[in-house]
N, C-alpha and C positions, 0 to 999 in steps of 0.2 A: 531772772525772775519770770513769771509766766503770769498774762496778764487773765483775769477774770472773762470769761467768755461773755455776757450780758455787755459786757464794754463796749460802743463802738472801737474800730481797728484802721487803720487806713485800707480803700480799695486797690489791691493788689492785682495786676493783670501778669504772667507770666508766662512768658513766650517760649514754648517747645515743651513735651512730654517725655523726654529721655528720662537718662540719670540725674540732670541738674533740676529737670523740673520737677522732678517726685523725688527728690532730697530735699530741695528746699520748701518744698509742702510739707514733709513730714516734720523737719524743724519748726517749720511757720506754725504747725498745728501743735507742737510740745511746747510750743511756746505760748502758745494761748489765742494766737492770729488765725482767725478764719477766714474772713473777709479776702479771699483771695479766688482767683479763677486760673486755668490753664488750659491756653489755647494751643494746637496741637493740629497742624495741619493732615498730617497721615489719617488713616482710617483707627489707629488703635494706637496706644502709651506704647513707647520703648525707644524712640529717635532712631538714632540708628541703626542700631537692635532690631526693627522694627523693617526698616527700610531695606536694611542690606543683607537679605535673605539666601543671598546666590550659594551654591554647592561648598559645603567646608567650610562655611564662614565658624568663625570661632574668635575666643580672646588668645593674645599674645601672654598678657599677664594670668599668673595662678589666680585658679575661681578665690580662694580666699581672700585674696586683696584686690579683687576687681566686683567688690560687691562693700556694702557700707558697712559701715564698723558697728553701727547698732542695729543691724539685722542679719546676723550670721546665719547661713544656710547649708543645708547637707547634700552639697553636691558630688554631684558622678563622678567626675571626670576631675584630674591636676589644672586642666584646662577648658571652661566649659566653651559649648556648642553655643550656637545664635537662640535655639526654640528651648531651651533650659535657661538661659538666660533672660529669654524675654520672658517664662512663666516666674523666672524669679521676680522682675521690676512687676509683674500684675498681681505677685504674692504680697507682696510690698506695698504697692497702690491700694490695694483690698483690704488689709489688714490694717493702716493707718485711717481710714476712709477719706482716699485721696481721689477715689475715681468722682462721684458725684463733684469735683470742682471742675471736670477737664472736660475741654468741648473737641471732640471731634472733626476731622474735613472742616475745620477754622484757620483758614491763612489769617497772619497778620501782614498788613501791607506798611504801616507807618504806625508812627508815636511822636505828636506832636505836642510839646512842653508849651504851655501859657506863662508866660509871666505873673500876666493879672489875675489869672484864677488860678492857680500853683496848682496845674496839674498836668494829665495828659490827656490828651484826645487819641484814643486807640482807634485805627482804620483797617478792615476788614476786607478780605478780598470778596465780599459780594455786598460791597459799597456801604456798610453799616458803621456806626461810628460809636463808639462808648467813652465814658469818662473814668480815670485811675487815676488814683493818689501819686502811684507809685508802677514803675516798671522793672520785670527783671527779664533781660534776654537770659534763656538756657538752650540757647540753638547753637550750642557749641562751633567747631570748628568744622566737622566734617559730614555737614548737612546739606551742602549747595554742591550737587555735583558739576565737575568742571567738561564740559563738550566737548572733543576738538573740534577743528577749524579747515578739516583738510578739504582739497577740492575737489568736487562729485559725491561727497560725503551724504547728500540729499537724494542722487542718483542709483545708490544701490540699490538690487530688486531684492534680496536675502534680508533674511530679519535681524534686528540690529537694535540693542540697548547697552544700556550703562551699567555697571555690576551695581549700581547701587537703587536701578529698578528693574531689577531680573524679570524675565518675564517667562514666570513658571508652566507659562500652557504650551511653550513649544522642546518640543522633544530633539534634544540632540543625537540620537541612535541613528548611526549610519552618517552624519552628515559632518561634513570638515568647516572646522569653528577654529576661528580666529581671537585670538587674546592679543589685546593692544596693551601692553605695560607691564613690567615685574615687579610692583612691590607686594605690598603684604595681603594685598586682597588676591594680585592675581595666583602669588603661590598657590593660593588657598584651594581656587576654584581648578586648576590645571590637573591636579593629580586625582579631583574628582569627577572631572568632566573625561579624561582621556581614557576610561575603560569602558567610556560610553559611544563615545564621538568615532567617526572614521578615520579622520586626522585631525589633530590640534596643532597649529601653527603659531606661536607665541613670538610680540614682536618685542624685541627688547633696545629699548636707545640706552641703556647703562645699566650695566649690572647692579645688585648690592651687595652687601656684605650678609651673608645667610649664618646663621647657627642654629643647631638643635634642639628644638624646644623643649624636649623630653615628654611630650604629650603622653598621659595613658590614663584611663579607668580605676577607679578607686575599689577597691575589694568592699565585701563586706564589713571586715572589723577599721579599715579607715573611716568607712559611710560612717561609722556606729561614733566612731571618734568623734567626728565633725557635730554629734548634737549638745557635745559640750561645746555650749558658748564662750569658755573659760578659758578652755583650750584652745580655741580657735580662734579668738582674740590674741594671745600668749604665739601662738604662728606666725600672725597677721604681724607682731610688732618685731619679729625678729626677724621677717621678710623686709619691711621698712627700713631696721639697722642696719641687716646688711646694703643695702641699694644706697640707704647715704655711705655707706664706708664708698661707696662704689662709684656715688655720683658727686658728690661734696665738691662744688667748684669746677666741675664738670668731666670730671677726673679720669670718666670713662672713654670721655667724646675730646679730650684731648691730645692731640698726639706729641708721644714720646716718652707718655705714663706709663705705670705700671703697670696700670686698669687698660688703658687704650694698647699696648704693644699687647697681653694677654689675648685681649679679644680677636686682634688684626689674627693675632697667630694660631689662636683653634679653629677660626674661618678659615686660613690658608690651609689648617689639617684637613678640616671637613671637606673640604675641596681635592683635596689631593686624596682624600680615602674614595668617596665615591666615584670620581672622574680617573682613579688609579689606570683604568686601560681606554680611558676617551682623555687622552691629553687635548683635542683640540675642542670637547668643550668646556674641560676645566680652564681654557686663555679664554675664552668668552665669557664663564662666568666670573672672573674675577675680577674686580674694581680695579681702577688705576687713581680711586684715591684715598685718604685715609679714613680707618675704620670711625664710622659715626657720621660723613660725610653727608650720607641720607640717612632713612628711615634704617637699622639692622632691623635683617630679617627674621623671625623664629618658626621654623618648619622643621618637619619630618621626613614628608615625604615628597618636597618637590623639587630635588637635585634627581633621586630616583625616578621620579616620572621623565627626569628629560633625556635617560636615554630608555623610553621604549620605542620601538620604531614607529609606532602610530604619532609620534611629537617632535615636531622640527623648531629647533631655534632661531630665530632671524635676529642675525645680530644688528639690525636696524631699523630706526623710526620708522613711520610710515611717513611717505610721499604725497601720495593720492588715493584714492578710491574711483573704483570702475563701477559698471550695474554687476558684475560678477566677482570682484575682488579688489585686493590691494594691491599697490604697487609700493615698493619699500626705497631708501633714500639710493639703494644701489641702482636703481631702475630695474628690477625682478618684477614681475606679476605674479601675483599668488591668487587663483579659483577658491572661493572659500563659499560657503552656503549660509554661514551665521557669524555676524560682528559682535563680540564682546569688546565694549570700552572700556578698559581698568584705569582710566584718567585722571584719577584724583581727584579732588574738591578744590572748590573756589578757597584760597589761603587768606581769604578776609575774612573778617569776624564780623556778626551780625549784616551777614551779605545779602540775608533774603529780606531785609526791611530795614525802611526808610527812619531815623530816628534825628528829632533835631530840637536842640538844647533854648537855655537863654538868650534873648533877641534873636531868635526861628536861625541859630548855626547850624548846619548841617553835619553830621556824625561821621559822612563819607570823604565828602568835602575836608572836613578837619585835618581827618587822617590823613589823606590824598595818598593812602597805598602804604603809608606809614604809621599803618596801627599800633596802635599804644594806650596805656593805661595804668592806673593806680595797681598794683598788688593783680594787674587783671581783672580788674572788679569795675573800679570807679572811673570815669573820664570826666576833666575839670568842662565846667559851665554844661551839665549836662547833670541839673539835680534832679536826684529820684530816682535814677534811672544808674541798674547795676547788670553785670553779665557774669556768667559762669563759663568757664572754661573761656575765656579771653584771652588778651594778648599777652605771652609770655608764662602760659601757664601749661603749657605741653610737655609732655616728658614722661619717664617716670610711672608710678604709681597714678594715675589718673583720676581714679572714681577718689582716692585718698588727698588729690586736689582739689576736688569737687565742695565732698565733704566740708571742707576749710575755710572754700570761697563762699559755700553755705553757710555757713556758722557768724561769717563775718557779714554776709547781708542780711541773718537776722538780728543780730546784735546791733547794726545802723539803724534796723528799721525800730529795734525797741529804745535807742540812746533818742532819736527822734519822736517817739511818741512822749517819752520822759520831759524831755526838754520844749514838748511844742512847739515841735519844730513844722512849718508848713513845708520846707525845703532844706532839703541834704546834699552839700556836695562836697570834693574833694579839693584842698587848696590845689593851686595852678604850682606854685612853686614847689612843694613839696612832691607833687607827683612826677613833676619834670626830672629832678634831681634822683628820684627814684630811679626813673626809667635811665637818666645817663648811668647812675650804677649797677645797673641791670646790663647795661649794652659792653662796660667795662670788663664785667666780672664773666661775659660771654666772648669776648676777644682774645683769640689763639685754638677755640675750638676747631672741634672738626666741620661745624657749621658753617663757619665763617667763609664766603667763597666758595661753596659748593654750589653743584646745580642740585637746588632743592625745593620743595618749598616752604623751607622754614622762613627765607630769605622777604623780603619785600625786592620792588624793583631799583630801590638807590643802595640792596644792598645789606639793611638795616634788617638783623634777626626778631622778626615780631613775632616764633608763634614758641620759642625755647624759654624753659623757666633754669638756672645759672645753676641750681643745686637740688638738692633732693625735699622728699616731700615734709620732712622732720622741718627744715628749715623756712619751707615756705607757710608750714602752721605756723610756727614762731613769728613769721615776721605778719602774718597776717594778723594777730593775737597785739603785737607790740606795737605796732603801726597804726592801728586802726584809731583812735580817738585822737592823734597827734594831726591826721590829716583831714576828720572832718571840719565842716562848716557850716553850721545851721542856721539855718533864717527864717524868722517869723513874720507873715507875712496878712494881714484879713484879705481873705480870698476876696475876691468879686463878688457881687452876686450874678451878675449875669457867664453864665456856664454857657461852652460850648454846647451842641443841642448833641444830644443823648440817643439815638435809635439803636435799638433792642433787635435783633434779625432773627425769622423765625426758628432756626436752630436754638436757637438760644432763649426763650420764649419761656422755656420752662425749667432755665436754671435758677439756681435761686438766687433773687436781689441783693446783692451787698450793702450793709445800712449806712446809707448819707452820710459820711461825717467830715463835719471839718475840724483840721486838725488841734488850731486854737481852743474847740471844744471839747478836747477829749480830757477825761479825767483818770487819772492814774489808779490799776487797780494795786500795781505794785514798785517802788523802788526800782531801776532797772541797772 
């Protein structure tokens, strides 16, 4: 049901502008909820998108099911680009009128939950402070770039970033650039940097498992296809089918299946076609463990990039770093002019801010590296407050999880307005129980025991959802009113104190409301 706009709504603060945050505004707004804001620390909406600009970046998953299900679009490309993508989320944000809610260069530093005034105190990194009803993290998983730690790493004199804040003013022509990592990003950037660069030296501490993505450009009468929404829905759902036939129990990521021995084995093909007269980089690129163990890779062109002669493989970590180069675990020195860090992200959830529940628990603390949650969504004593793409929720169709875990936090937030409720949370027991048949139904994967980071440090897989995305609608859909708990609470009067920072000066007020007062505009 869609409440009457005149209503007050609870104030809604929403932390990050990617896919989670401009999905869950466009539900929040078809639902009748405005009263929300989206804070957004980058210069412009897209999260990652957004951030990770570097050479090639592109989606693994097909444009059709790496975009929402109710805004189908006519895209170029089997597989779109980063700047097609991002005009698509600003197609999206502009069309729903989602941009006037979102604040720009606005870090959120914390979210501190009152008891006595059932709400939050939202903190700003330029010391400003507001008050929300309600919080939604949408800073996903792959927001908090991870550094390394190596020694002299501060002493190099050559220029040096993280692929995930490229730094577009400096020209690689002529100079020998250094790639630290082989997963999915640095594939990306290797086979578009090396017809530029002098030499590319690529450090790899463990291979992956690579397959063919089939990337290519859409003709004219596909384009033409793609403006039926009918049909392109009718795609999207038969992509989803197959992927549960495929993922159902983890069927792909397990070894000694059907799904898992298939996959290991076109990898092995792929490796033996392209490396058919370089035997000695085909034993380098090839894992020694089972297929799924990490992240598979889906490229085209960068087994081919690695035998041009301007691209040397280093089949090792890095050691150290000089003012002129790296040195690798074999003790080699390599001269290098430009450091690329392909290092992945911090594998904790809501890592770039502080969040802390009922009698001031800590959110980090709780976890202690053992992230966990309802459905990915909810964490017990910590009412009001939900996250998208959370713990457990990786895998698969992504934006199709997204979607899901949206659907389910607008649906809490209107079963709460329904019920006047001042606070929402999810039973301790029920969640708990969840998460152990979560950790069950992931035991024998190829996850399990790998060096990954799906992993947490005792072991324990917090970032893999156990099956495909069919099934985690369904249990988000079935689940959901079994585990809340609402509480009616008369606020305080005396409120945390409120400053407004001038950025934000001239967005618009969200109307006061408390929640005991709100009056139903519709059944929910």
């Amino acid at each position: 049901m869609k409440f009457s706009r005149n209503r007050p709504t609870p104030r809604i603060a929403i932390i990050g502008g990617g896919f989670g945050g401009i999905g869950i505004s466009v539900l929040l707004k078809k639902a009748g909820i405005d009263s929300f804001e989206v804070f957004e620390k980058s210069a412009n909406i897209g999260g990652v998108w957004w951030d990770n600009r570097y050479p090639g970046a592109e989606v693994d998953t097909p444009s059709v099911m790496y975009s929402y299900s109710f805004e189908p679009y006519r895209w170029s490309r089997t597989h779109v680009r980063q700047a097609e993508l991002l005009e698509y989320m600003e197609f999206v944000a502009e069309k729903h009128d989602i941009v006037r809610h979102v604040h720009t260069h606005t870090t959120v530093v914390r979210a501190d939950w009152s008891d006595k005034a059932q709400q939050y105190t939202v903190a700003f990194g330029d010391g400003s402070r507001r008050a929300f009803d309600i919080v939604i993290s949408a800073v996903g998983l792959l927001s908090d770039p991870r550094y390394p730690t190596w020694p002299g790493l501060d002493a190099f004199k050559g220029e040096k970033f993280h692929t995930s804040r490229w730094d577009q003013s400096i020209d690689l022509a002529g100079k020998r650039v250094a790639v630290v990592g082989t997963g999915s990003t640095a594939v990306q950037i290797v086979p578009n940097i090396a017809p530029i660069a002098d030499k590319v030296t690529l450090f790899q501490r463990e291979p992956g498992w690579v397959l063919p993505k089939g990337a290519q450009t859409f003709g004219p009468a596909e384009r033409e296809a793609l403006n039926d929404p009918i049909a392109q829905k009718l795609v999207r759902w038969g992509m989803l089918v197959q992927r549960e036939k495929f993922q159902f129990r983890n069927a792909a990521w397990r070894p000694g299946t059907p799904q898992n021995v298939a996959s290991e084995k076109a990898a092995r093909a792929y490796i033996a076609n392209v490396f058919a007269d370089r035997p000695d980089l085909a034993a380098l690129v090839t894992p020694g463990y089972p297929f799924g163990g990490k992240r598979p890779i889906l490229t085209d062109d960068f087994y081919p990039s690695l035998l041009r002669e301007n691209v040397e493989l280093v089949p090792h970590a890095v050691d150290s770093v000089t003012p002129d180069g790296l040195v690798d675990m074999s003790g080699t020195h390599h001269e290098i002019d430009v450091l690329v860090m392909s290092t992945g992200f911090k594998s904790s959830f809501a890592s770039t801010f502080n969040v802390t529940g009922s009698n001031g628990i800590d959110l980090h603390s709780t976890w202690a590296g053992d992230d966990k949650a309802f459905l990915g969504i909810m964490v017990p004593s910590f009412p009001n407050f939900f996250m998208l793409y959370g713990p457990n929720t990786n895998g698969g169709a992504i934006v199709t999880h997204l979607e899901e875990q949206c659907r389910y936090v607008v649906a809490a937030i209107k079963h709460q307005i329904r019920h006047r409720y001042s606070a929402l949370s999810v039973d301790e027991s029920i969640s708990e129980a969840y998460n152990v048949i979560l950790q069950d139904r992931l035991k024998g994967t190829s996850f399990d025991g790998a060096n990954n980071y799906y992993t947490s440090p005792s072991g324990r897989i917090i970032t893999q959802w156990s099956d495909g995305a069919i099934v985690y609608g369904l249990a988000t859909r079935l689940l959901r009113r079994v585990a809340w708990r609402g509480k009616r609470v008369v606020r305080s009067s005396v409120r945390p104190p409120v400053v407004i920072p001038v950025d934000l000066a001239a967005a618009p007020i969200p109307i006061d409301n408390e929640l005991e007062d709100i009056l139903l505009a519709n059944e929910v």
